[in-house]
N, C-alpha and C positions, 0 to 999 in steps of 0.2 A: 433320276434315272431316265433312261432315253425313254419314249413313250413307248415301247415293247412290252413295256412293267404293265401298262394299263390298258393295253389293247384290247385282251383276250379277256383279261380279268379286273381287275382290282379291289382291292382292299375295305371291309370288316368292321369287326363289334364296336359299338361305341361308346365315347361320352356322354354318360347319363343313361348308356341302355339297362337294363335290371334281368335282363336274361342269360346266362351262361353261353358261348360259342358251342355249337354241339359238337356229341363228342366229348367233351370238357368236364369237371369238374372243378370250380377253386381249392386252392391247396394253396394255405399260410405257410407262414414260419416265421419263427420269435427274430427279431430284431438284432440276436445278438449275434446272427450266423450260426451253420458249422463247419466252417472249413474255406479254404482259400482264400480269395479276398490276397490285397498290397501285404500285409499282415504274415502273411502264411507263406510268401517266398518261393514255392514250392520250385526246386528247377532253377534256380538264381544261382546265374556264374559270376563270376569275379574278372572285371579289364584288367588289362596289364600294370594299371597303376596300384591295384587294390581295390579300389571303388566297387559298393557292387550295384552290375548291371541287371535290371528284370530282364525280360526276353521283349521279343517283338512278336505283336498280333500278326497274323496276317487276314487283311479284310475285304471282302469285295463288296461292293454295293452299284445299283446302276440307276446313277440319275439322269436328271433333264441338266444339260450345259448351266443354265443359273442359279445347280443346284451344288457344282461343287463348289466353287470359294468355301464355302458355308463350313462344307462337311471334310474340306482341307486344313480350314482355320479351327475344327474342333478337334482334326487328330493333333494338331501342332501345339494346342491349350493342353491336351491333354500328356502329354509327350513333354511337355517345361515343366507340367506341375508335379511329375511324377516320374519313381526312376525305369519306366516301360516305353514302349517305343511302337509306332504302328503303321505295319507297311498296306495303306490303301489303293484298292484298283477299282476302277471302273469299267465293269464289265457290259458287253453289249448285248449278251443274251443269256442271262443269269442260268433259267431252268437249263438248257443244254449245258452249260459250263459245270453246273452242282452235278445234274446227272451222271455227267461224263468222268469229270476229276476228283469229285468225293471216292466213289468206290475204287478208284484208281489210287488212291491215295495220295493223290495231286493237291487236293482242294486245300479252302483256308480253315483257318481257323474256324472265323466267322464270317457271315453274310448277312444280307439285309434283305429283307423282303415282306412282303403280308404275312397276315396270319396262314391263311388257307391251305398253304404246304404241310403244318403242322403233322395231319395225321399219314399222311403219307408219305413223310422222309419219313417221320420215325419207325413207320413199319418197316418201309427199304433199310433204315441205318443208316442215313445219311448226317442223323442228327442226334446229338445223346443229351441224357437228362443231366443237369450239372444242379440239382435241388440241394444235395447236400454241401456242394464248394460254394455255395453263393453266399453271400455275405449281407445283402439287403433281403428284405422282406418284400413280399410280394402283396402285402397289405398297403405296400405306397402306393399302390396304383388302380384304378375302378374294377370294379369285378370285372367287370367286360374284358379290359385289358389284362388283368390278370388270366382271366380262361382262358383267353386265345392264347398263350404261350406254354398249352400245358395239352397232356394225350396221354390217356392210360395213367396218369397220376405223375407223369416227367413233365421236370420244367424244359423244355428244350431251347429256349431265350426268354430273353425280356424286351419287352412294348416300350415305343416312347412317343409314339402318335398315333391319333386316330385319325382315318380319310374316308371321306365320302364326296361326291359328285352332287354340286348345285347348281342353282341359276345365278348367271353374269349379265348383269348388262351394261352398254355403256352410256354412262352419264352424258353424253354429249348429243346421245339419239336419241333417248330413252329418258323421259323425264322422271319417272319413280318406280319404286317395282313392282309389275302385276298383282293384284290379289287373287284374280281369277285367271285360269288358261286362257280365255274369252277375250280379258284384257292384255295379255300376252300377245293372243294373235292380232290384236287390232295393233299394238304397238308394231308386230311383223309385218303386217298390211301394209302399213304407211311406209317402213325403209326399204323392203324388199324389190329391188331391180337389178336383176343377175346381170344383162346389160352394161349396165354398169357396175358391177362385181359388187353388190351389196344385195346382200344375205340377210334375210330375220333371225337367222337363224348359224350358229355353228356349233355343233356338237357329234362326236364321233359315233357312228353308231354301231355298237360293237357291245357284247354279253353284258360289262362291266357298266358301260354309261347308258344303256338301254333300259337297263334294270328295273327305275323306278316307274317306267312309264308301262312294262310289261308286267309289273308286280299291282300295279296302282289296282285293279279290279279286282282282288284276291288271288291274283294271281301268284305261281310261284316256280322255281328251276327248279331245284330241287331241296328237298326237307327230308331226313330221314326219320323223322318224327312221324309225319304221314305216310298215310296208306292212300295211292301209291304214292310214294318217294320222288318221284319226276313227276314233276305238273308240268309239263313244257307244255305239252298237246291238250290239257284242259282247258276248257273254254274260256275261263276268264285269264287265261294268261295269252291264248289270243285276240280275244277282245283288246288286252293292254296294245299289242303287239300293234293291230289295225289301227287303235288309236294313234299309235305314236306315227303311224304311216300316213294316217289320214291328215292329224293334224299339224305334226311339225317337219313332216321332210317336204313337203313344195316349200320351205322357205327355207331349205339348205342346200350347199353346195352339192356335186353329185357324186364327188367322191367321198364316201362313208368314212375314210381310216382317220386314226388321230392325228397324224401332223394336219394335212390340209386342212381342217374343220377348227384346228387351234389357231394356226396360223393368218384365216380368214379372220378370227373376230382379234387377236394381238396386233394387227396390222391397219384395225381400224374401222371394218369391214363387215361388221355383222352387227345385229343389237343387239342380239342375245348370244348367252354361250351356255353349255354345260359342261362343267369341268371342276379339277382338283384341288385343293390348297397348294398344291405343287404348280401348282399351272400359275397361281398369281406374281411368282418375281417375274416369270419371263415378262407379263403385263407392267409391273412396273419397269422392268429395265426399257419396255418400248412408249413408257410414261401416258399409258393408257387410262384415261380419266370412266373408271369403273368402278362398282357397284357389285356385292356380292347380295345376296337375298336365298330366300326359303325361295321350295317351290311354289307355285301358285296353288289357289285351289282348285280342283278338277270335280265339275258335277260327277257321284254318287260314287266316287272314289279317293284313294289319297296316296300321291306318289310317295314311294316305298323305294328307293334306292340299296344297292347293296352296301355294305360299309365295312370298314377293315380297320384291324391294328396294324400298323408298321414296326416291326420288330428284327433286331439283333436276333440269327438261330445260333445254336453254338453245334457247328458241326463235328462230325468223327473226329477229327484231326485232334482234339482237347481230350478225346477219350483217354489215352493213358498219361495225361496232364503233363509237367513242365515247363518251362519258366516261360515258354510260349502260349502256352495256355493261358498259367496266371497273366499274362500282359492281356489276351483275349479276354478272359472276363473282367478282369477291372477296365477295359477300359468299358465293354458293355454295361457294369453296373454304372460308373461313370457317365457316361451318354445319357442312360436312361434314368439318372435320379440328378442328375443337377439343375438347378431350378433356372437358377441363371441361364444357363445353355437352352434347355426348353424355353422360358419365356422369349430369349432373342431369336430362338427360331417361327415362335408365335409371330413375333414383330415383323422379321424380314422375309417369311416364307409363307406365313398363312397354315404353319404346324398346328395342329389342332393335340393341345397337352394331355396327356392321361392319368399325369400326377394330380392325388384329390387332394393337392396342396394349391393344386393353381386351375384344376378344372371349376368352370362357372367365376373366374377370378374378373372383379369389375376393369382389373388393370389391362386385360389380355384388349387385344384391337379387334374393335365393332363385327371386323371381318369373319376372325375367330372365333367369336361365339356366337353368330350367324351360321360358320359351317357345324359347330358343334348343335346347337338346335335341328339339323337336317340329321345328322346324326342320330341322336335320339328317336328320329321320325322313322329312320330305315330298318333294316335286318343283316345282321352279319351272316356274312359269308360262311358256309359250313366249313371246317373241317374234315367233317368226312372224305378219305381218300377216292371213293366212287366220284365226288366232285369234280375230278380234273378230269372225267371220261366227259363231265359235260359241254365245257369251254367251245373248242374245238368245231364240233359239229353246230352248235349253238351259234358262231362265230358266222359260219357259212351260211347260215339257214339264214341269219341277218342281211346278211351281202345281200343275198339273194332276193330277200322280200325289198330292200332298198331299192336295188337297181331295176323290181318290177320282172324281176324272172319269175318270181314266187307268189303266192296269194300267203296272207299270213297262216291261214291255215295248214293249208300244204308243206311251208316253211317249217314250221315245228313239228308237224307231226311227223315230216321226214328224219328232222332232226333226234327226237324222240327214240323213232324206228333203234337210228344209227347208238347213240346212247346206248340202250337196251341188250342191243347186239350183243357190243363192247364190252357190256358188263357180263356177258354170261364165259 
């Protein structure tokens, strides 16, 4: 997906996490389905020869340029081995596109996106529970993963990665990976001359990839478990905030958004980076001799990034089923339970698996279960639909303390303010 996906927010619960997405409950079901599934036909017309045809998905998803091949060469696998068919797009700004053409009755079948929408399409009706046409179980996949595709007791998709935000660096500046921040920043000391366009540092700073560094102190955005719910303006989530001001922006570019801050360390140009499992083909295709690792350690704190599932939603359009539907969800259960298909996306993309068939697998690459230990380390993303009042104002409040308009404090707490408003 173009980086739009991950600017504001990105993505949830993870591999090896042991707590539920709030909001959520897990919800099984037996193995042998009930309902839909290649099986069930539902809506299957007949070509002109007699053959019969299933319907066509229609799918949107929005990736990064080196991420289609991938996700072109999976609808066409799936499409030869089966008689369904799947018309994908890539779209450039998903949230307005769902908003706009789901309740119009425009939208697709399916989409692709984090978890985080979960509880607030479902309340809009953007998205409906398909628990009983599904035909896998939801016990193939980590509790984590399983939560986050469920709200008020509907399945509303299924998960087939999990993502979070680590440390990169490159092997060619960078002789091994920090243990400490301390050794971090001496590693940034030494490359750092903007002068000459080299950066310690590239990393976007924005709600989603800030995360860990404003969480690191106990800090928190928001928990609707706590009282209050929004920690933005609590002190240890300014603390993180100042840290991350203090210690990592003089060794980064000075435009905050994600292309530039990506672009700088893929072209060669940065030692360090913070970014996605999605972010690493574009690395390899610019055959960038990199290094993915855990955070460092930070005296009397521990970076806490946000984390997300990637998931298939299955929107309105599937509500009153038909052979378009059945082609939507088998190809989602397909996506999401073929081992093969994940493992090769482990390989070429830096997909982090959710199946506890191949999660913690010694086969997956170094890379892979690197990001998945960061994972384990972080907090998913809420659920809660009050969430998406946060982004936004959060977003700006960052700009702002980046470019030195803002004192961290003032940043959040304005940001806070606005939040607050919004929700009343």
């Amino acid at each position: 997906m173009t980086m739009e996906r991950r600017t504001i927010l990105k993505r949830i619960g993870g591999v090896g996490a042991t707590a539920a997405v709030a909001g959520c409950s897990v919800r099984e079901q037996g193995g042998d389905g009930s309902g839909g599934g290649a099986a069930s036909g539902d809506g299957a017309a007949d070509d002109e020869s007699g053959a019969s045809q299933g319907g066509t998905a229609t799918a949107w998803y929005q990736l990064q340029d080196s991420e289609i091949p991938a996700r072109e060469a999976a609808m066409e696998t799936f499409t030869s081995e089966t008689e369904f068919a799947v018309d994908g797009s890539d779209i450039s700004d998903m949230e307005k596109k769902t908003t706009s053409a789901i309740p119009a009755g425009q939208g697709p079948e399916i989409f692709e996106w984090a978890h985080d929408w979960v509880g607030d399409y479902y309340q809009r009706e953007f998205v409906v529970d398909q628990f009983e046409a599904l035909s896998v179980s939801l016990d193939q996949f980590t509790d984590a993963a399983a939560s986050a595709v469920q709200f008020d007791d509907a399945v509303v998709g299924l998960p087939h990665s999990a993502e979070t935000v680590t440390l990169i660096y490159n092997a060619d500046i960078v002789d091994e990976a920090p243990e400490t921040v301390e050794d971090m920043v001496a590693a940034m000391e030494d490359y750092h001359d903007p002068s000459s366009s080299q950066y310690g540092l590239a990393a976007p700073f924005n709600p989603y990839f800030t995360s860990g560094w404003i969480q690191a102190f106990g800090g928190y955005y928001f928990d609707p478990d706590q009282d209050p719910a929004l920690g933005l303006d609590a002190a240890e989530a300014v603390e993180g905030l100042q840290f991350a001001l203090d210690t990592l922006r003089p060794y980064m570019p000075d435009d905050p958004n994600y292309e530039p801050q990506a672009a700088t360390f893929s072209e060669g140009n940065a030692a360090f980076a913070v970014n996605g499992p999605w972010y690493l083909a574009t690395l390899n295709q610019n055959d960038v001799n990199y290094e993915v690792a855990t955070f460092p350690d930070i005296d009397g704190g521990e970076v806490t990034p946000y984390t997300g599932i990637s998931m298939w939603y299955f929107a309105d359009a599937m509500s009153e089923g038909g052979a378009d539907a059945t082609a939507a969800r088998n190809f989602v259960e397909w996506f999401a339970t073929n081992e093969d298909h994940a493992t090769r996306l482990a390989e070429e993309q830096g997909a982090i698996p959710v199946l506890d068939s191949l999660v913690g697998s010694d086969e997956l690459p170094a890379h892979v279960r690197t990001y998945s230990q960061t994972v384990s380390q972080g907090v998913p993303m809420p659920t809660d639909p009050r969430m998406n009042k946060v982004w936004a104002p959060l977003e700006n409040a960052l700009i702002e303390a980046f470019n030195g308009d803002a004192s961290a404090e003032d940043a959040l707490t304005t940001a806070a303010e606005e939040i607050r408003s919004n929700w009343e």
